[in-house]
C-alpha positions in Angstrom: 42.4 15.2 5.5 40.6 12.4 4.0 37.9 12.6 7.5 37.8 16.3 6.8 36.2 15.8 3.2 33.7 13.1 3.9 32.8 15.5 6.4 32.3 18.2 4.5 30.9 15.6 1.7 28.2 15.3 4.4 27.3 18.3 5.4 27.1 19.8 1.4 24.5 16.6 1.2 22.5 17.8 4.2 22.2 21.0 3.2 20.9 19.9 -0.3 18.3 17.6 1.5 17.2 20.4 3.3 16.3 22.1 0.5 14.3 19.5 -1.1 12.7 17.7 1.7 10.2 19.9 4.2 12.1 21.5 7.0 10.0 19.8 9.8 9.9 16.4 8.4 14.2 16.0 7.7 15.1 17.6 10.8 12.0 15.0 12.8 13.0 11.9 15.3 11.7 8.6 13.9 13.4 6.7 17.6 9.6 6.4 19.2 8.2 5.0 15.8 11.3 2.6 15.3 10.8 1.9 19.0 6.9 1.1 18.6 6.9 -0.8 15.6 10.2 -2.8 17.5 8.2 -3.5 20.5 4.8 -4.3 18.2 7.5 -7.3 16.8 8.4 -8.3 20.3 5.2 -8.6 21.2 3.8 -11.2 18.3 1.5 -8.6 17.1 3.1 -9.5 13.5 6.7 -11.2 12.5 7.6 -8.2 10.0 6.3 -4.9 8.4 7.3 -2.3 6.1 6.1 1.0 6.3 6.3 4.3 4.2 5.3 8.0 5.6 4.9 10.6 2.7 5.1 14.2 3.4 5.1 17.1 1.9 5.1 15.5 -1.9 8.2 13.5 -0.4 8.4 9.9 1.4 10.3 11.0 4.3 10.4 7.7 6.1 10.6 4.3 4.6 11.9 1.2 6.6 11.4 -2.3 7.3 11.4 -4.4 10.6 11.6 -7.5 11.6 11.1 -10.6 9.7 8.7 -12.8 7.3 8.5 -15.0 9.8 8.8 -15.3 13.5 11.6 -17.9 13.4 15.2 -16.2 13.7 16.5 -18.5 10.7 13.7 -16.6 8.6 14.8 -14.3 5.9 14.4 -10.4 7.4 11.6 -8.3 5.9 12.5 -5.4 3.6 11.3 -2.8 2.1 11.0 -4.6 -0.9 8.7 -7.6 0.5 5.6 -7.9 -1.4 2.6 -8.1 1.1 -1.2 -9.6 0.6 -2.7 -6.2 0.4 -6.4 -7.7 0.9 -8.6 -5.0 1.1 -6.6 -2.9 -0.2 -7.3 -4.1 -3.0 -10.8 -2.4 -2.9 -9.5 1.1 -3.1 -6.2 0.9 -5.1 -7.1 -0.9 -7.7 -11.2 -1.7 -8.2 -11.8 2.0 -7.1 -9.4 3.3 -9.2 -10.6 2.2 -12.2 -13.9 2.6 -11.7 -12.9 6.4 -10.9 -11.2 6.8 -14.5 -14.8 5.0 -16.2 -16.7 6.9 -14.8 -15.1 10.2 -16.0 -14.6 8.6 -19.5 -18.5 7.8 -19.8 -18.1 4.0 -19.6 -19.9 3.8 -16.2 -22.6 5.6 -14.4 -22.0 5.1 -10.4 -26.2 6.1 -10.1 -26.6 3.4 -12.7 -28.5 0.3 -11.2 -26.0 -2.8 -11.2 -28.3 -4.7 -13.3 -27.5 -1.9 -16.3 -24.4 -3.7 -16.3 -25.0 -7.1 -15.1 -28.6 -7.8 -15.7 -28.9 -11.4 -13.9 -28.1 -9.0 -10.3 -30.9 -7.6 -9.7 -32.9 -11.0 -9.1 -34.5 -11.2 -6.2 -35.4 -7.8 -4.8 -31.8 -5.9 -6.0 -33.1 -3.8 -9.3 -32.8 -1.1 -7.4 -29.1 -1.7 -5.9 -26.7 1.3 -7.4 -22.8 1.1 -8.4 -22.7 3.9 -5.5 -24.4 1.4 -3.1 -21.5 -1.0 -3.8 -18.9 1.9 -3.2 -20.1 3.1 0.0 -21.2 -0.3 1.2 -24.6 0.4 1.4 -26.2 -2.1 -0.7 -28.1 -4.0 1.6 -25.6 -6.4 0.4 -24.4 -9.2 3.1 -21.0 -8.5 4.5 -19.1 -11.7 3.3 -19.7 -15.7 2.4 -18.1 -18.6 2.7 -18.1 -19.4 -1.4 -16.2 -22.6 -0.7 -19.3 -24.4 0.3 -21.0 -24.6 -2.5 -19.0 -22.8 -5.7 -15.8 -24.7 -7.3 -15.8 -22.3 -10.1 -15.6 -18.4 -10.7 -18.9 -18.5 -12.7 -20.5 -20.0 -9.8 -19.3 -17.6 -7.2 -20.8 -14.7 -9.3 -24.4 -16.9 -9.9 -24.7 -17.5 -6.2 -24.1 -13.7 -5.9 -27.0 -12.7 -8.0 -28.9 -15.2 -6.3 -28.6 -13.7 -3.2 -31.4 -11.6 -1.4 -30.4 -8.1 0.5 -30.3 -7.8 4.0 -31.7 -4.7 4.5 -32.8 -2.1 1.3 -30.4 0.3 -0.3 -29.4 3.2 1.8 -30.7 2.2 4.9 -27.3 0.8 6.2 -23.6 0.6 6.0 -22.6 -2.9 5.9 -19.1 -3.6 4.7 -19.6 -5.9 1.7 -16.9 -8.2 0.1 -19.6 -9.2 -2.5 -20.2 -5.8 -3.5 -16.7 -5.6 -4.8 -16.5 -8.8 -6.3 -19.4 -7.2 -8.5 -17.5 -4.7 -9.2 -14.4 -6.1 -10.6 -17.1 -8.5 -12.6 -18.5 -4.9 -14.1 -15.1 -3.6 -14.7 -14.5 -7.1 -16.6 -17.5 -6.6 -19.0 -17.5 -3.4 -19.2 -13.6 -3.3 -20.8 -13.3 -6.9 -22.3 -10.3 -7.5 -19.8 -9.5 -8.8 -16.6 -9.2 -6.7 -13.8 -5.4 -7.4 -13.4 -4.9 -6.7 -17.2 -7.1 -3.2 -15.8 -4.4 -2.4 -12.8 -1.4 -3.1 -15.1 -2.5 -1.1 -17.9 -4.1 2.0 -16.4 -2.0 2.4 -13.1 1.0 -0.4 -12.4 2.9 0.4 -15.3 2.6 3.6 -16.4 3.2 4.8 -12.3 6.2 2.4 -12.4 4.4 -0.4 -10.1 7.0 -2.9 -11.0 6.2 -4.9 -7.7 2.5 -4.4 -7.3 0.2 -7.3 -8.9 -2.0 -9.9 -8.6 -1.2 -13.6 -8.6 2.7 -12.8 -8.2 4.9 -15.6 -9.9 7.1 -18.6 -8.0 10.2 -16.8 -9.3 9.2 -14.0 -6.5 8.4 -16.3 -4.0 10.9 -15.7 -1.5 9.7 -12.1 -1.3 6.0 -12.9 -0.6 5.4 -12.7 2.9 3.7 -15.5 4.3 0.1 -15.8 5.5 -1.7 -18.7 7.6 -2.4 -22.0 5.6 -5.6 -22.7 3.9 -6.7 -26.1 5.5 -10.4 -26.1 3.6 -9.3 -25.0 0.3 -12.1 -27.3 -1.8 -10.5 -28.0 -5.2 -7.6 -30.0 -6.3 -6.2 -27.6 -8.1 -3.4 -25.6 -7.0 -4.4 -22.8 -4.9 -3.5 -19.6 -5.3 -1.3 -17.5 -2.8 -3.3 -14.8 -1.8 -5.2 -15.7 1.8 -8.6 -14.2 1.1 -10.3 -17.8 0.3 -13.0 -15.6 -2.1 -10.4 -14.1 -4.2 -8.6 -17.5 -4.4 -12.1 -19.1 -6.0 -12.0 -16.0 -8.6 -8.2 -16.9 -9.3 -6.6 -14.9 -7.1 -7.1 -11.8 -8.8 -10.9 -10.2 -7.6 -12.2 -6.7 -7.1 -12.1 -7.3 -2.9 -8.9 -8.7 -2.6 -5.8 -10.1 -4.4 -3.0 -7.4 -4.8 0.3 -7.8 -4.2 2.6 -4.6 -3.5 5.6 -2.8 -1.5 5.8 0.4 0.5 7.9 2.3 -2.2 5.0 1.7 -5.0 2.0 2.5 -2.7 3.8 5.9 -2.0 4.0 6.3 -5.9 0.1 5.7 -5.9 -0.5 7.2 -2.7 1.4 10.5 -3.9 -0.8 10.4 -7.3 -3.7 10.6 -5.2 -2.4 13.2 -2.7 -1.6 15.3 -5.6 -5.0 15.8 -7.0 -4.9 12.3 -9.6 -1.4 13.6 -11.3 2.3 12.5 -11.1 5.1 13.3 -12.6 3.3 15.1 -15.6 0.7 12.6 -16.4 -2.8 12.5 -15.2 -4.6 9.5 -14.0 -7.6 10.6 -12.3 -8.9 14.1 -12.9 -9.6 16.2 -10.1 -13.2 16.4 -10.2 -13.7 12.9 -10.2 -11.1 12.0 -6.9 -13.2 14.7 -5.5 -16.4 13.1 -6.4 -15.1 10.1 -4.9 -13.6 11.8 -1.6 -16.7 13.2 -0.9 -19.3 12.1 1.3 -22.5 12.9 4.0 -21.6 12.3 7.4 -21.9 9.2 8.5 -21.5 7.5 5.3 -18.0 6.3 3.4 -16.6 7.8 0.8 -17.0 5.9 -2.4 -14.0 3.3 -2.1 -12.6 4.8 0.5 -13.2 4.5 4.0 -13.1 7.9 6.7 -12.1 9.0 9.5 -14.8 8.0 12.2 -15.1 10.4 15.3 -13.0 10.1 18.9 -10.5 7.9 19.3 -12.1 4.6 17.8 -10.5 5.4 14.8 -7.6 3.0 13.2 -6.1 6.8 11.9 -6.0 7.4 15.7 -6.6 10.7 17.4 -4.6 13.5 15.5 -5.5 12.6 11.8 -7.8 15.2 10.8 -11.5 14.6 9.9 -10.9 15.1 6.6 -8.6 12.4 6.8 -9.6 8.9 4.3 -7.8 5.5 3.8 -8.6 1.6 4.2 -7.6 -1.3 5.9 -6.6 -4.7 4.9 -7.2 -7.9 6.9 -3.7 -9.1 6.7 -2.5 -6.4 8.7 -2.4 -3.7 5.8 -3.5 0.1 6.0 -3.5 3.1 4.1 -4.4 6.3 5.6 -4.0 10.1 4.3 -5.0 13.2 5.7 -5.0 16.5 3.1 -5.1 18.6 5.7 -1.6 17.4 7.0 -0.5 16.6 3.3 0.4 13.1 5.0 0.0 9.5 4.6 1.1 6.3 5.9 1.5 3.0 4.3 1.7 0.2 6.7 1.9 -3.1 5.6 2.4 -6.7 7.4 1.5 -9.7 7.7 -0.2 -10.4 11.2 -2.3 -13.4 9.7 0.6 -15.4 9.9 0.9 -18.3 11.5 -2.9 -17.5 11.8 -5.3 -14.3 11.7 -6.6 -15.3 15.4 -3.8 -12.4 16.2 -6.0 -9.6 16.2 -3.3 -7.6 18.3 -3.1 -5.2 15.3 -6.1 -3.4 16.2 -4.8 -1.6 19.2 -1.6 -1.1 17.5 -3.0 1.0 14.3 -4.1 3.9 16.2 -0.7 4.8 18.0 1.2 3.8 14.7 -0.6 7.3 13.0 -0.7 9.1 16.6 3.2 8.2 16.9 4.0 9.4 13.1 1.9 12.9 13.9 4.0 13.3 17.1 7.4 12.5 15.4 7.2 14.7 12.5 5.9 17.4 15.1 2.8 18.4 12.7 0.1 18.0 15.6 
């Protein structure tokens, strides 16, 4: 009698799930992508990972594999581990806030940097744009080795505006860290705060965040996953966590890198997104704006955001649709959604540990978002 009722128990469940959840997505077979992110962890191309599939308005799929470390004493990877988002950074947190100033008149994204932060446009960059520095093409060079010469945040932004530009403004897409570290410097003056006060404020707390943040405390230590050691870290000061060097000069909280987060609160930021800048009653973002942002020529990035590219060179892989947009993050981190399917996926590891010389992850991105496609049967 007792089996009898918890099998009925279950069934009622099911059948209440079913109604909830979409019909394809419940009933799906996650075995290939449980197999494939298994064998990815067999085969070194990262210790751990944690990965969220929304669908439908609903995460249908949310696991964790492996472990923080490759050692089998080390302490297994959960959903809850909080990863080194890296770039990621640049679109869930610097993008996003410059999205809701620039619909509340604080910024103008056709505004020449220099509007905001004069010293800039030394050197042959008056004309450089807040849109140049979203879509990366600034003329801007892609990254420096601060360490060299900077032992202070003020110095990392003088040797910034110091700089000369590659190329001119609009004639190239070259992926720029420094063009983000600008902007979370504009998004400081502009408000009066920091950029992680920014994040907190406008989008961890009130979407219920709890675990996403920069420069994450000691007490949460054992649920950072670990990254490769800094051997030429210059000051001696304690460094801070995060592994992009840069972002560790600025504090460990910069407009390129430095956030901290789980699967379960990217999907919360990820749905806000999907659902046109709402959740849950509120409204972050309007509409207009996200589609501003969204929007690009062809050939070109979105503002923030990074696209689909054509054939199968693609890190979305070879069934996300062309309207599909996300980012990537260079410890092993990704984001990508496609509206079309009303799907993301929120991957994040840590394949820079023991050292980012594992660059294995880049043959494994495309099948991860082929294999989701295929197991929820959406092709």
């Amino acid at each position: 009698m007792h089996r009898h009722r918890i099998i009925l128990a279950v069934r009622t469940l099911l059948v209440f799930l079913a109604t909830i959840l979409p019909g394809k997505a419940f009933c799906s077979d996650y075995s290939a992508l449980r197999t494939l992110i298994r064998n990815a962890i067999r085969d070194s191309v990262f210790p751990g990972a944690s990965i969220a599939v929304v669908y439908g308005n609903h995460v249908v799929f949310q696991e964790a594999f492996g472990r923080m470390t490759y050692e089998s004493s080390s302490r297994p990877a959960s959903t809850e581990t909080l990863y080194d988002l890296a770039s990621l950074t640049k679109a869930v947190c610097t993008t996003s806030i410059v999205m809701q100033l620039s619909e509340r008149d604080s910024l103008s994204i056709q505004a020449p940097v220099g509007r905001y932060l004069p010293d800039f446009a030394a050197n042959g960059k008056k004309a450089v744009t807040l849109e140049n520095l979203l879509r990366h093409t600034s003329g801007l060079r892609a990254h420096s080795y601060f360490a060299k010469t900077c032992r202070t945040p003020e110095q990392v932004y003088r040797a910034i505006y110091a700089d000369t530009l590659l190329c001119p403004p609009n004639t190239a897409t070259i992926y720029s860290d420094l063009g983000f570290i600008t902007l979370g410097k504009i998004i400081e003056t502009v408000t009066g705060k920091s950029l992680a006060s920014n994040f907190h404020e406008r989008f961890a707390v009130p979407l219920g965040m709890n675990s996403t943040m920069f420069n994450p405390p000691l007490s949460l230590a054992d649920r950072i996953a670990p990254v490769e050691q800094d051997h030429d870290w210059p000051l001696s000061t304690p460094r801070p966590t995060v592994h992009d060097q840069n972002a560790a000069l600025l504090g460990g909280a910069a407009g390129h890198a430095g956030l901290y987060s789980t699967t379960g609160d990217l999907a919360r930021f990820v749905m806000m997104i999907m659902n046109g800048g709402k959740l849950e009653g509120r409204t972050y973002i309007g509409g207009t704006t996200l589609g501003k942002f969204l929007s690009h020529p062809e050939g070109v990035r979105a503002l923030g955001w990074d696209v689909r590219s054509p054939g199968s060179s693609s890190s979305a892989g070879t069934i996300f649709s062309a309207a599909s947009y996300g980012h990537l993050g260079y410890t092993g981190t990704s984001i990508w959604i496609d509206p079309t399917k009303n799907l993301a996926v929120i991957f994040l590891c840590n394949r820079v540990y023991p050292t980012s010389e594992n660059i294995k992850i880049r043959k494994f991105r495309p099948v991860l978002h082929d294999t989701v496609v295929r197991c929820l049967g959406i092709r």
